[in-house]
C-alpha positions in Angstrom: 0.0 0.0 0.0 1.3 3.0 -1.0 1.4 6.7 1.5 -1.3 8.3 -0.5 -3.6 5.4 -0.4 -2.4 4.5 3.8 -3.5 8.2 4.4 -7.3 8.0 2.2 -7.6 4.5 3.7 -7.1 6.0 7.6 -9.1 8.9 6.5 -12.1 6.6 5.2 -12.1 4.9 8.7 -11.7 7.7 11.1 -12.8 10.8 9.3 -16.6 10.1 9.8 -15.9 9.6 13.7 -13.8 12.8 13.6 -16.0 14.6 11.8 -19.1 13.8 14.8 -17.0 14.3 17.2 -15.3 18.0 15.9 -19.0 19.1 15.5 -19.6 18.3 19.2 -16.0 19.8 20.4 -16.5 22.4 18.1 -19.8 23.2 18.0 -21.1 26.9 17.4 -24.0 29.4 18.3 -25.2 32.0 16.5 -24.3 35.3 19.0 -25.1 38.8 17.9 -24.1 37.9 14.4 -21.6 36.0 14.9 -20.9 32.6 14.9 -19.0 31.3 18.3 -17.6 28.0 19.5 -19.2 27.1 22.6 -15.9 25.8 24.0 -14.2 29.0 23.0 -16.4 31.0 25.2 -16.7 27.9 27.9 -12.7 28.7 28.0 -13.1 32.9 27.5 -16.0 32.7 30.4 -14.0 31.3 33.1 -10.4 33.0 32.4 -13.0 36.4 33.0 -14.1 34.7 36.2 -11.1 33.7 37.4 -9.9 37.2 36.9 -12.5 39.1 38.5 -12.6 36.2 41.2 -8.9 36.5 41.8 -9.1 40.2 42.3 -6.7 40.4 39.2 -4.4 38.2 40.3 -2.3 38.7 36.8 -1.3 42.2 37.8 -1.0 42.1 41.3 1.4 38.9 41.6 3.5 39.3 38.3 6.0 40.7 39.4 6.2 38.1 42.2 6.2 35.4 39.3 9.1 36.8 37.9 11.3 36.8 41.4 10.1 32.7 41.9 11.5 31.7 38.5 14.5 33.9 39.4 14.7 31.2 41.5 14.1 34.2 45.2 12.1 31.6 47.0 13.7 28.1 45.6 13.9 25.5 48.2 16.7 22.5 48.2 15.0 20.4 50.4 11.9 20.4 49.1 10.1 17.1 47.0 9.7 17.4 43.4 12.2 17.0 40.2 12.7 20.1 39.0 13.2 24.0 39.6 10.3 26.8 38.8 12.2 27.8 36.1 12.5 24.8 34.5 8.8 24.1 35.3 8.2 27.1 33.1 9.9 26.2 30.3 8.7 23.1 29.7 5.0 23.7 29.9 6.2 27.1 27.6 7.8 24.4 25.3 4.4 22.6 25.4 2.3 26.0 24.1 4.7 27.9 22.1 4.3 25.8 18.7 4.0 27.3 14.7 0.4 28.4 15.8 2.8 31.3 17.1 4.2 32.3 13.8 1.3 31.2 11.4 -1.6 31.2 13.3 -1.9 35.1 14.2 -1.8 35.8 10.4 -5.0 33.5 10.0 -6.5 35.2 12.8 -6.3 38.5 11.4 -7.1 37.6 7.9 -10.3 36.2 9.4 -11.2 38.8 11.9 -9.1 41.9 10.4 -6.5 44.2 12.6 -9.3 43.7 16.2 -8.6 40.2 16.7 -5.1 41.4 17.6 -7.0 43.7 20.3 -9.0 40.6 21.7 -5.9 38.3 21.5 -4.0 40.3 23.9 -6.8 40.6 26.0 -7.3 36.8 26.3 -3.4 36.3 26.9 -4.3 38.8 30.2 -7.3 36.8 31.3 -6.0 33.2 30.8 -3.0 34.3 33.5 -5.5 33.6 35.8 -6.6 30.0 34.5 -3.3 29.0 34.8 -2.6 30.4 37.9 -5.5 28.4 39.2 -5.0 24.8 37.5 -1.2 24.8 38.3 -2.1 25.7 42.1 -3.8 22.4 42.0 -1.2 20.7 39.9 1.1 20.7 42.9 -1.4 20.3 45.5 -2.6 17.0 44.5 0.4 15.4 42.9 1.5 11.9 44.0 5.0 11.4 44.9 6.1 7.7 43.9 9.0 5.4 45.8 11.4 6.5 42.9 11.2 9.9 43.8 9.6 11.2 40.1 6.4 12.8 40.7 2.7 12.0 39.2 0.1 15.3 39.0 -2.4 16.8 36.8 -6.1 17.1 36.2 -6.8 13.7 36.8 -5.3 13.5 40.4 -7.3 16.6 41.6 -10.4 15.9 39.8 -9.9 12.5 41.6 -9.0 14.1 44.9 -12.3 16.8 45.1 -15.0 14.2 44.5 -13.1 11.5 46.9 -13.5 14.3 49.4 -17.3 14.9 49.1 -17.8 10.8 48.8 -18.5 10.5 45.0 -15.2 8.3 44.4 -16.8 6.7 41.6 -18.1 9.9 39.7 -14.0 11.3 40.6 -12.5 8.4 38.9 -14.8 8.2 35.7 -13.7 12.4 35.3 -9.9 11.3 36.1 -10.2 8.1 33.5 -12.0 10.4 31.2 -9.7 12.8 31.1 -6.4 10.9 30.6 -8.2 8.7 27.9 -8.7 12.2 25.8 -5.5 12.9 26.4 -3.3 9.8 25.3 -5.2 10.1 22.3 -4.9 14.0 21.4 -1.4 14.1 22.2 -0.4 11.7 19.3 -2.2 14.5 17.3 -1.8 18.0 17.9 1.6 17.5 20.4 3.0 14.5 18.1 2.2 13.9 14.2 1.2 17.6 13.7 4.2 18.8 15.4 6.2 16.5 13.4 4.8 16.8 9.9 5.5 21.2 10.7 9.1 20.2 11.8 9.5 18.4 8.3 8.2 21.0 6.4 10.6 23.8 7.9 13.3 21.4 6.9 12.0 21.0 3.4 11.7 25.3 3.3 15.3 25.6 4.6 17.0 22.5 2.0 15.6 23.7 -1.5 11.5 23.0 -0.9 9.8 20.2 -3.3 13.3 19.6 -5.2 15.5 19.2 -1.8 16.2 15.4 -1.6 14.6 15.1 1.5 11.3 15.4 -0.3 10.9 12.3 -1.1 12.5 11.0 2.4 10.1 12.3 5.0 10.6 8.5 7.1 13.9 9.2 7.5 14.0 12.4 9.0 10.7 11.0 11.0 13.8 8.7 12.3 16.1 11.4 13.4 13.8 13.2 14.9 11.6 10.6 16.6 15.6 9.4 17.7 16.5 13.2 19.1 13.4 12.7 21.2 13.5 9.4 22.3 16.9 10.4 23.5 15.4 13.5 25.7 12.3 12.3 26.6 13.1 8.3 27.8 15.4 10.2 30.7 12.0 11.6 32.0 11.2 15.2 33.2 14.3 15.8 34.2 15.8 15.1 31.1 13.0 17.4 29.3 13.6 20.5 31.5 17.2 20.5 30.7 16.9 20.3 26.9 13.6 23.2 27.5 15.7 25.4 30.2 17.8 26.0 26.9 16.0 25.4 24.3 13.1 27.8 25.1 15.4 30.8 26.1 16.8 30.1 23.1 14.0 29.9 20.6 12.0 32.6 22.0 14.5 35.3 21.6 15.7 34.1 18.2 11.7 34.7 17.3 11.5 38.0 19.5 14.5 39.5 18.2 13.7 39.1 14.7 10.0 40.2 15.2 11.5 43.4 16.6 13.5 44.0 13.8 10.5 44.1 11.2 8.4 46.4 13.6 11.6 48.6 14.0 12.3 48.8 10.4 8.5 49.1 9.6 7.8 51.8 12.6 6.2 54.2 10.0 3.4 51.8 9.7 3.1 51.2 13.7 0.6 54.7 14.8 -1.4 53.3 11.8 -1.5 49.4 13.2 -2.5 51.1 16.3 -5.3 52.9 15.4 -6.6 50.3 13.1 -6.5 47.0 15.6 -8.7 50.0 18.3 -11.2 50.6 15.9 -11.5 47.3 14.4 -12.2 46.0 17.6 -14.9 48.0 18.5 -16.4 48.9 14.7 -19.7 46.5 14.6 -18.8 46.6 10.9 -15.5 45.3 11.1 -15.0 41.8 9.5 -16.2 38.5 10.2 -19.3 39.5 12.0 -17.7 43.1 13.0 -16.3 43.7 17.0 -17.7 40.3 18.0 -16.1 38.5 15.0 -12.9 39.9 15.9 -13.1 39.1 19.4 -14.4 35.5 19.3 -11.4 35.1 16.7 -8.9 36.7 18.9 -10.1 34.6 21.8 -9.7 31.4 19.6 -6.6 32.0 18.6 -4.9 33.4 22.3 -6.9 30.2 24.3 -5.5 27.3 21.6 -2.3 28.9 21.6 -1.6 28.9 25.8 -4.1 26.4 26.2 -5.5 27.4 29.7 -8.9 25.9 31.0 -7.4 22.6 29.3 -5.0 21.5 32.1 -1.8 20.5 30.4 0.0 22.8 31.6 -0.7 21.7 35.3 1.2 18.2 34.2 4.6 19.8 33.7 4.4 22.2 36.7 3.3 18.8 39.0 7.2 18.1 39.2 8.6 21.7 40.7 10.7 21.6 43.5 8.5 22.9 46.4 6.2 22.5 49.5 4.2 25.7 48.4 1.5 24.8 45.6 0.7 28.7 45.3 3.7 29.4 44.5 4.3 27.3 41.5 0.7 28.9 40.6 2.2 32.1 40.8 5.0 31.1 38.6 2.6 30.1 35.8 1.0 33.7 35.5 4.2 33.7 33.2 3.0 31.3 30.5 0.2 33.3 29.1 2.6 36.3 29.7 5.5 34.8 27.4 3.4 33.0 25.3 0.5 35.3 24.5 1.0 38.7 25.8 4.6 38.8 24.0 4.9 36.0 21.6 1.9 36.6 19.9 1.4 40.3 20.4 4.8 40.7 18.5 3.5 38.4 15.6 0.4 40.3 15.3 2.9 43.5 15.4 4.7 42.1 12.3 1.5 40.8 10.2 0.0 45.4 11.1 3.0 47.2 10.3 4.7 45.1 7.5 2.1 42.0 5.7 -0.7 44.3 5.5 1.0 47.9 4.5 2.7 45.9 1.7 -0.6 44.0 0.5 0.4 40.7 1.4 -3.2 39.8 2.9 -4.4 40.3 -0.4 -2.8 37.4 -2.4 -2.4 33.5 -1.7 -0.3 33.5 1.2 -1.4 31.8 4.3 -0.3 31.2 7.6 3.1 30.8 8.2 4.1 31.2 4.6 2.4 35.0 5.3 4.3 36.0 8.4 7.5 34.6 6.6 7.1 36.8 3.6 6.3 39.9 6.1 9.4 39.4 7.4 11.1 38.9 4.6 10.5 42.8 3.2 12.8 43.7 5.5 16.1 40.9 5.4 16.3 38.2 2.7 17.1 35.8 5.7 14.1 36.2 7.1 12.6 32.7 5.8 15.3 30.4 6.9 14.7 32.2 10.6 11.6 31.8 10.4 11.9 28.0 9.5 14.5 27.9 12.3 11.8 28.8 14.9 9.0 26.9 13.5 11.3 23.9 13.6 12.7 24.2 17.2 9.2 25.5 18.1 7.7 21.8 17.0 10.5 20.1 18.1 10.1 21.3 21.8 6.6 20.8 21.4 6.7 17.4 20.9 9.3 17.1 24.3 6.2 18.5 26.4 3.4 16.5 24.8 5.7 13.6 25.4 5.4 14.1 29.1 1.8 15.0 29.4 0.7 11.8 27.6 2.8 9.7 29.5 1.4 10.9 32.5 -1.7 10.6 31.8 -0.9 6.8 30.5 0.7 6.2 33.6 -2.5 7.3 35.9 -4.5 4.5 33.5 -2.0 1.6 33.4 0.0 2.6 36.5 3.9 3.5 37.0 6.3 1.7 36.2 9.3 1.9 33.6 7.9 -1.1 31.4 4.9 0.8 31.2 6.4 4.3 30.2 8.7 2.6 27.6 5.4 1.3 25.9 4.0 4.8 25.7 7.4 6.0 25.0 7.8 4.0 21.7 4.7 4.5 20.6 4.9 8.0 20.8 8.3 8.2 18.7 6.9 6.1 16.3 4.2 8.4 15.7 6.3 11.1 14.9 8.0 9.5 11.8 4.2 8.8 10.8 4.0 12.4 10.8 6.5 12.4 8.8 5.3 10.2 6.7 1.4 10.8 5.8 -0.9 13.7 6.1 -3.5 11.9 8.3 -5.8 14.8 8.7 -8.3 13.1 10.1 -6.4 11.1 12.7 -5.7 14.9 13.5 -9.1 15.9 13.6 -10.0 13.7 15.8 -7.4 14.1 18.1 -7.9 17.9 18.7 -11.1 17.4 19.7 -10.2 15.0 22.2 -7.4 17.9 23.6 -10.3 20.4 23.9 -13.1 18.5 25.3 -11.0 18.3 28.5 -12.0 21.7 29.0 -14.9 20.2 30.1 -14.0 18.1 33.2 -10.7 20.5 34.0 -12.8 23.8 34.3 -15.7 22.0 36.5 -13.0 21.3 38.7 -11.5 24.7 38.7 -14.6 26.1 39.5 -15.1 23.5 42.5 -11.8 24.5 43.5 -12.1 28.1 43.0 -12.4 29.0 47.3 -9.8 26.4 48.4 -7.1 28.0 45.7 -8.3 31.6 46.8 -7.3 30.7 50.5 -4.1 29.2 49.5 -2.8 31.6 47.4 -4.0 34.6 49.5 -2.1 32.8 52.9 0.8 32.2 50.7 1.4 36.2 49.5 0.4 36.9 53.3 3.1 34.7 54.6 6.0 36.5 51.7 5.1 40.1 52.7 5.7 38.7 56.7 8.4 38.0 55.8 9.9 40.6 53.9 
């Protein structure tokens, strides 16, 4: 059987269930005009209410988020694997994908210059997810004989209904929600991830006629090799390769971002105005200020990927006794990821894609914010496929974690057990490689985002116990100081 006929033949099986289940995930109400995702706004809803519940907890402790991973209030004796800093990175490494590069240019194609507006907005709110769902993270984490450490969604989603006597409604969330997990990560942390990686090869080596064209299974080999080597050494092993990597990759990305908005700063007073009044003009595109926002939402909640839980995974292993303070720390994910990351992309697409007419033509994506940049330095595209490439690639170290916890809470710990989901997960990524799969991808994003669903019900459960916790804990610091 041939690639193109394993990928129709994969697509004629799962594409139907894909297809039912994306219109579930996925599905939309008609609002004002507009058309919204229901799990857009069930995400957009509770980063508000955490907000305003929090007292706006993303201002008033950031600066406290920056002196943890600074490593102020690090403490040696304390159980867990790895520092705050390293916590960081590797759930960063986990969000900050080529959504960053290519996805903001879709976004504003769709919803014109206001979804930048709304995008930085829902970086601000989802601080306060975060915060929240990391708290917990650490709270409920299991330490095992070995010393590694077991956390997430499906230990405090456990942990609240074992508490009010519903053990078996507590499980069924946990089992749930590491089911949806296993599967999505092969997807939208694994083949997508690696297929992206292959492609920024293929831009960087000559395109169609490069001879890796035809050779996608054997950089699926390297590459699923390169991670196996990280990843089968545990979290540990990840927050190393992240604690450089993401440093790394970010400023590479930032840098050069900076560089196109400084060499395009004529254009900026104009950006300014137009992403204002597009996202408040009711006759903006795609459905006018609402359009825009919903958009901007979407684009800012799948790219940090708060009210979903993953994040919580990674931070699970910090070094500390102090759960608020590793929920603290996370304020810094939306921050980075978001608030910057993002915010600088949307920068680039305002002052240099759409002065030069670049929207109007065929480009799409990453292909858009790779030609915006290249106005400015003839570089600019084998940067671009630099980031993309190391953005995938650390990607695919997080994802590798998160599903193997989650694996591990279904079949138990144990290193014969994590090699299983180990192998299988590197073997996936030189299927990515390999074959398209689209709707093996399909399916598995909506398996990431319907554990929304059970994560957010238990934030909201949560929502006192975390306010107590992390109030006590700034109460104790300022005691002290």
């Amino acid at each position: 059987m041939t690639l193109s006929n394993l990928d129709a033949t994969v697509d004629a099986w799962v594409g139907p269930a894909a297809a039912q289940l994306s219109s579930v995930v996925f599905y939309s109400v008609n609002l004002f005009g507009s058309e919204v995702p229901l799990i857009v706004l069930w995400l957009a809803v509770a980063a508000l209410y955490f907000t305003l519940y929090f007292r706006f907890i993303n201002f008033r402790a950031l600066g406290l988020a920056f002196k943890h991973v600074r490593g102020d209030f690090s403490d040696a004796t304390a159980r867990g694997e790895i520092s705050h800093f390293k916590a960081v990175t590797t759930a960063i490494s986990g969000t900050v994908g080529v959504g960053n590069i290519g996805g903001v240019a879709v976004a504003i194609s769709l919803g014109g210059p206001g979804a930048a507006f709304w995008l930085f907005i829902a970086g601000v709110l989802a601080m306060a997810t975060k915060l929240v769902e990391c708290t917990l993270g650490v709270k409920y984490r299991r330490h095992n004989p070995d010393g590694s450490v077991s956390g997430g969604p499906m230990y405090y989603l456990e942990a609240w209904f074992n508490r009010n006597n519903l053990p078996a409604i507590g499980k069924a969330m946990g089992v749930f929600y590491a089911v949806a997990m296993v599967i999505g990560c092969f997807g939208i942390g694994n083949m997508f991830q690696a297929n992206q990686a292959y492609m920024q090869v293929l831009v960087i080596t000559g395109g169609e006629p490069s001879w890796l064209a035809t050779k996608g299974w054997l950089f699926g080999l390297i590459l699923a090799g390169i991670v196996a080597l990280v990843v089968i050494g545990g979290i540990r092993s990840i927050a190393r390769v992240t604690s450089v990597l993401v440093p790394f990759m970010a400023l590479l990305y930032i840098g050069a971002a900076l560089v196109v908005i400084i060499l395009s700063a004529e254009h900026i007073p104009a950006a300014l105005v137009s992403v204002v009044s597009g996202a408040f003009n009711p006759d903006a595109a795609a459905g006018g200020a609402l359009g825009a926002a919903v958009i901007g939402f979407q684009r800012a909640l799948f790219s940090n990927e708060a009210g979903l839980g993953s994040a919580s995974i990674a931070h699970s292993a910090v070094q500390t006794e102090e759960p608020a303070s590793e929920g603290i720390t996370a304020l810094l994910e939306p921050f980075i990821d978001t608030i910057i990351i993002l915010s600088l992309s949307s920068l680039v697409i305002l002052t240099s894609a759409i002065p030069n007419n670049l929207m109007d033509g065929e480009l799409a994506g990453i292909e858009l914010t790779s030609a915006a940049f290249e106005i400015h330095f003839s570089a600019a595209p084998f940067v671009i496929a630099v980031a993309a490439l190391l953005f995938a690639f650390s990607t695919l170290l997080a994802w590798s974690y998160y599903g193997l916890k989650a694996w591990t809470y279904l079949v138990g710990e144990g290193r014969a057990r994590e090699l299983v989901f180990q192998s299988c997960f590197c073997g996936a990524i030189v299927i990515g490689c390999m074959v398209q799969l689209s709707a093996v991808l399909d399916f598995s994003d909506a398996m990431i985002f319907v554990i929304a669903i059970p994560n957010l019900i238990a934030l909201y459960l949560f929502a006192p116990e975390v306010k107590r916790d992390i109030n006590d804990y700034i109460k104790r610091l300022k005691s002290t100081a």
